[in-house]
C-alpha positions as CSV (number, residue, x, y, z in Angstrom):
1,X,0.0,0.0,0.0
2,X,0.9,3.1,-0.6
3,X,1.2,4.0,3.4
4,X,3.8,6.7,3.1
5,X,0.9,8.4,0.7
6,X,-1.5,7.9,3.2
7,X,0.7,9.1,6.9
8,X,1.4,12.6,5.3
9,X,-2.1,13.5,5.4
10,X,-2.5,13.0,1.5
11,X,0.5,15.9,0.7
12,X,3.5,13.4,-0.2
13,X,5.0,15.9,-1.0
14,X,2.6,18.0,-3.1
15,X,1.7,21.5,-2.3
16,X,-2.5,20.4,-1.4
17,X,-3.5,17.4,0.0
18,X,-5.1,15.4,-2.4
19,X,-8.5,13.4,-2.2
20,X,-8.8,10.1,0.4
21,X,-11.9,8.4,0.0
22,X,-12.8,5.9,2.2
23,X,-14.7,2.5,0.9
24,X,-15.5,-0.7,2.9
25,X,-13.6,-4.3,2.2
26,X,-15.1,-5.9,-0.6
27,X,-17.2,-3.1,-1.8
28,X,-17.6,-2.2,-6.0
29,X,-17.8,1.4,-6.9
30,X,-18.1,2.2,-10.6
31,X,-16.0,5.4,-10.9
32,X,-16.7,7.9,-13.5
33,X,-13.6,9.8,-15.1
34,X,-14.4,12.7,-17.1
35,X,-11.4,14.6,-18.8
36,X,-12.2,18.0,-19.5
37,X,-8.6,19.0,-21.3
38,X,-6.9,18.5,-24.4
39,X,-4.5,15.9,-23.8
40,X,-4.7,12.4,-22.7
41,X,-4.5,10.3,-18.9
42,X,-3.1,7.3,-18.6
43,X,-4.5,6.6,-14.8
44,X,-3.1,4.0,-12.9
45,X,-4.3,2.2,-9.6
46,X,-2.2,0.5,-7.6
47,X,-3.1,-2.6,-5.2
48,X,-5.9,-3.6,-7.4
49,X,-7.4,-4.4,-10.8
50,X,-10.4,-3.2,-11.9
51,X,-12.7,-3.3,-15.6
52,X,-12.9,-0.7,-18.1
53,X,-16.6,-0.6,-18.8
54,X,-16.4,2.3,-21.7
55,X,-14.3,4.6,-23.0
56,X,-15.2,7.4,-25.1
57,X,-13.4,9.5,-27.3
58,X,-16.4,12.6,-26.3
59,X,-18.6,13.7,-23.1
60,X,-21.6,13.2,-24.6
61,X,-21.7,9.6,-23.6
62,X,-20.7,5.7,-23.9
63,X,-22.0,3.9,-27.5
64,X,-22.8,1.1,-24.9
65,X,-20.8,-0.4,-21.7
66,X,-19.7,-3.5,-21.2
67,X,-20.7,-5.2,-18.3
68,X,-20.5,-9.0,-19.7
69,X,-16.7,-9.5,-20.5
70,X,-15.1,-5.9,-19.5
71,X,-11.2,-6.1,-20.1
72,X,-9.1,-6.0,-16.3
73,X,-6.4,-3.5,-16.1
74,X,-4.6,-1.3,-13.5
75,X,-4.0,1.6,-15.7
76,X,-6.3,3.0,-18.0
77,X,-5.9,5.6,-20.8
78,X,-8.7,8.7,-20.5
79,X,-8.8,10.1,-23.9
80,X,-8.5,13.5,-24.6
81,X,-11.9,15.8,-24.0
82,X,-13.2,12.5,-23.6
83,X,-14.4,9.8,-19.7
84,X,-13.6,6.2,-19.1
85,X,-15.9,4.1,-17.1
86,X,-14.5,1.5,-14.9
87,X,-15.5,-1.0,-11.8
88,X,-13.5,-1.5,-9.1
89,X,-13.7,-4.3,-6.9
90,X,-11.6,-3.6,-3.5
91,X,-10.9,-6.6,-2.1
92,X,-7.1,-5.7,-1.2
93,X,-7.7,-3.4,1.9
94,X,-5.3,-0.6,2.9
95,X,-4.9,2.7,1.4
96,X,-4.3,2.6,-2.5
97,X,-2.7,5.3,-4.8
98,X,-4.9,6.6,-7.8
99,X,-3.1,9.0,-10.5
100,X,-2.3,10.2,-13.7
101,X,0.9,8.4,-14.6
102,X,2.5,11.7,-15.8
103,X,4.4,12.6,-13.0
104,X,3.7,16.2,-13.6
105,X,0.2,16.4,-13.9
106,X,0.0,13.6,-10.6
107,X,2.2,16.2,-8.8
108,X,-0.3,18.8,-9.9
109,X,-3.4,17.2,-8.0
110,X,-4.6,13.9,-10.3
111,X,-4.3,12.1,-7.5
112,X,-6.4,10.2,-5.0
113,X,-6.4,7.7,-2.4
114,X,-8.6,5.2,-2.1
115,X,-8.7,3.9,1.8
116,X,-10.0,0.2,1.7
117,X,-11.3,-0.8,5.0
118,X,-10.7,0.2,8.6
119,X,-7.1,-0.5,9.3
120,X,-7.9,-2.2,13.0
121,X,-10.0,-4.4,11.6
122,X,-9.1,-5.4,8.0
123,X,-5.4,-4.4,7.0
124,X,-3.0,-7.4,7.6
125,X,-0.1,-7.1,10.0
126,X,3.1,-8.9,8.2
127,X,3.8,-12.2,9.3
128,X,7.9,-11.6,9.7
129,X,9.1,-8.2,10.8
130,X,9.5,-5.7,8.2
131,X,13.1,-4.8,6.6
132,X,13.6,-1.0,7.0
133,X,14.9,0.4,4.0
134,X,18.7,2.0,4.4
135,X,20.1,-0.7,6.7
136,X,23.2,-1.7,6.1
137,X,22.1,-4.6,3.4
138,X,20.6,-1.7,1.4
139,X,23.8,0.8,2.1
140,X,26.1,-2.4,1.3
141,X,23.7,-3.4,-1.9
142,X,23.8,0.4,-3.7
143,X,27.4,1.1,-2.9
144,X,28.2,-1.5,-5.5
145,X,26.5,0.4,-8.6
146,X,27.3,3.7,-9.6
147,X,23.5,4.7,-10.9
148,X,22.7,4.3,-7.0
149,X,25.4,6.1,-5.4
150,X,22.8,8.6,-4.9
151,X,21.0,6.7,-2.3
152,X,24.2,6.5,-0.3
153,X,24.7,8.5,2.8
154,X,27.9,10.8,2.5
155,X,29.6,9.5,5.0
156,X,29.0,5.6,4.7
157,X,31.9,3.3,4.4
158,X,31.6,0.0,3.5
């Protein structure tokens, strides 16, 4: 899950805090995106598939929707001046990263969280403890390449 997303209040970074909506485990929310520029989305979800109902190329509706055999995907392209339709199951509960995979526009605001159950209740503790990130396997690991020297405290020796 994207928890680091989630524990800065939805700012990760960003100037506003973006959207968190909260759904209950094993709920299915059809989600309407409408795209009201002249370029194109490609939105991606992480933690979960879901179907892509429709897509059209214009806001004045879908031809027709496919509910019988809707293609699965965890990214979806919303044409330009145009809205996708898609169903999400959440089965996967935790808090879950939606955005435009353009970095730029995400980092503008086309981003949400979607918050999948009530972490008490249904978000799964790990069954071994959890590696921190930048112990010395990591500091070890990255001081052997020089595309990840950047990762590497100034002052570690190995």
């Amino acid at each position: 899950p994207s928890v680091p997303v989630y524990q800065s209040g939805g700012k990760f970074g960003m100037d506003k805090p973006i959207s968190i909506v909260k759904v209950a485990l094993h709920d299915v929310v059809d989600v309407l995106l409408i795209n009201d520029n002249g370029m194109s989305h490609p939105f991606h979800l992480h933690g979960h598939t879901f179907w892509v109902l429709g897509v059209s190329s214009n806001k004045d509706g879908f031809d027709e929707l496919n509910t019988v055999n809707p293609v699965a995907r965890d990214t979806v392209n919303i044409p330009s001046d145009g809205m996708v339709k898609i169903r999400i199951h959440f089965d996967n509960p935790g808090p879950w990263f939606f955005h435009c995979h353009i970095d730029f526009h995400m980092l503008a605001g086309m981003a949400m969280i979607w918050y999948v159950g009530e972490p008490e209740v249904d978000w799964p503790l790990p069954d071994v403890p959890m590696r921190i990130c930048g112990d010395t396997e990591d500091l070890a690991e990255y001081a052997k390449y020089p595309w990840s020297r950047q990762f590497i405290p100034g002052d570690y020796t190995h």
